[in-house]
C-alpha positions in Angstrom: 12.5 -19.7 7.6 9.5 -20.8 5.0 9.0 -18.9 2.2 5.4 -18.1 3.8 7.6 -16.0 6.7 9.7 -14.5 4.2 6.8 -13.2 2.5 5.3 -11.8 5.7 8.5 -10.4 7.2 8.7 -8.5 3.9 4.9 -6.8 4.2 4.7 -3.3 6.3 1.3 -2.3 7.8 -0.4 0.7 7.7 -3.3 1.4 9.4 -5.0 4.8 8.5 -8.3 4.1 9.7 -10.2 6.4 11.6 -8.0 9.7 10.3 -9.2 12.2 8.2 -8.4 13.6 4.7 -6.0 14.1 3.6 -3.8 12.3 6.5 -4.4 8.8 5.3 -3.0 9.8 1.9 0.3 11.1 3.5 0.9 8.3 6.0 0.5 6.4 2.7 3.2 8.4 0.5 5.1 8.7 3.6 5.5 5.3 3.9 5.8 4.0 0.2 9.0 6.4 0.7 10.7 4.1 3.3 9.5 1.2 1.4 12.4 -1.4 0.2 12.4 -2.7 -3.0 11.5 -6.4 -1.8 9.1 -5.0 0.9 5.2 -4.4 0.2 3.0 -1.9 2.1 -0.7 -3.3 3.5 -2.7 -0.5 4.0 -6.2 -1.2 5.6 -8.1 2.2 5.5 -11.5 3.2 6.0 -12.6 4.0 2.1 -11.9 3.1 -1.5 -8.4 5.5 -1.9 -9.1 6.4 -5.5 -7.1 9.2 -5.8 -4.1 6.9 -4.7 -4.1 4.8 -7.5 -3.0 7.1 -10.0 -0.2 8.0 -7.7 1.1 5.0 -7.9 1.0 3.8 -11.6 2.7 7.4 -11.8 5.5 6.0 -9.9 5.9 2.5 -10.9 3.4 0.9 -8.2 1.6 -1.8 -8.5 -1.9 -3.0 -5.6 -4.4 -5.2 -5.0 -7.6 -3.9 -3.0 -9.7 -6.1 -1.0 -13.0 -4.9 0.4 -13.2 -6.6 3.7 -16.4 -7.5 5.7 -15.8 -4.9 7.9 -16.6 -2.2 5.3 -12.6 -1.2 5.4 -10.4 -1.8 2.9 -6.9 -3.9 2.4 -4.2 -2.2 -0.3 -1.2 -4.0 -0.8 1.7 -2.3 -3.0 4.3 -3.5 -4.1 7.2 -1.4 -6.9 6.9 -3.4 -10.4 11.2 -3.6 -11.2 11.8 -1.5 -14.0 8.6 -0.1 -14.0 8.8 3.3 -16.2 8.3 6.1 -14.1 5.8 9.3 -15.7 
């Protein structure tokens, strides 16, 4: 298997489009608590989640948000090892 297929074996997606607050915000924490520790989450969702960003520094998180041409949005999170927890 390439590294390329590694990397995408290891990537969950989410897809919280279309749902209301504050659903897309538990889907999200629900699944960032079945997460692996080599596994990433890809969230595409319908706005910016602000609020979720703090969550996740909070807990050692780290993301990258695209805006896609679509007008939704791609987060991809990913646990920093040894990341101090507040």
């Amino acid at each position: 298997m390439s590294s390329l297929q590694e990397a995408a074996a290891n990537v969950r997606l989410l897809d919280v489009g279309g749902l209301e607050p504050p659903e897309p915000m538990v889907r999200i924490l629900d699944a960032l608590d079945q997460l692996g520790p080599d596994e990433r989450l890809r969230v595409l969702i319908d706005r910016d989640p602000l609020p979720l960003y703090q969550i996740l520094r909070r807990y050692g998180y780290a993301h990258r948000t695209t805006a896609q041409a679509d007008f939704r949005y791609e987060v991809l999170i990913w646990l920093v090892p040894d990341a101090p927890a507040a």
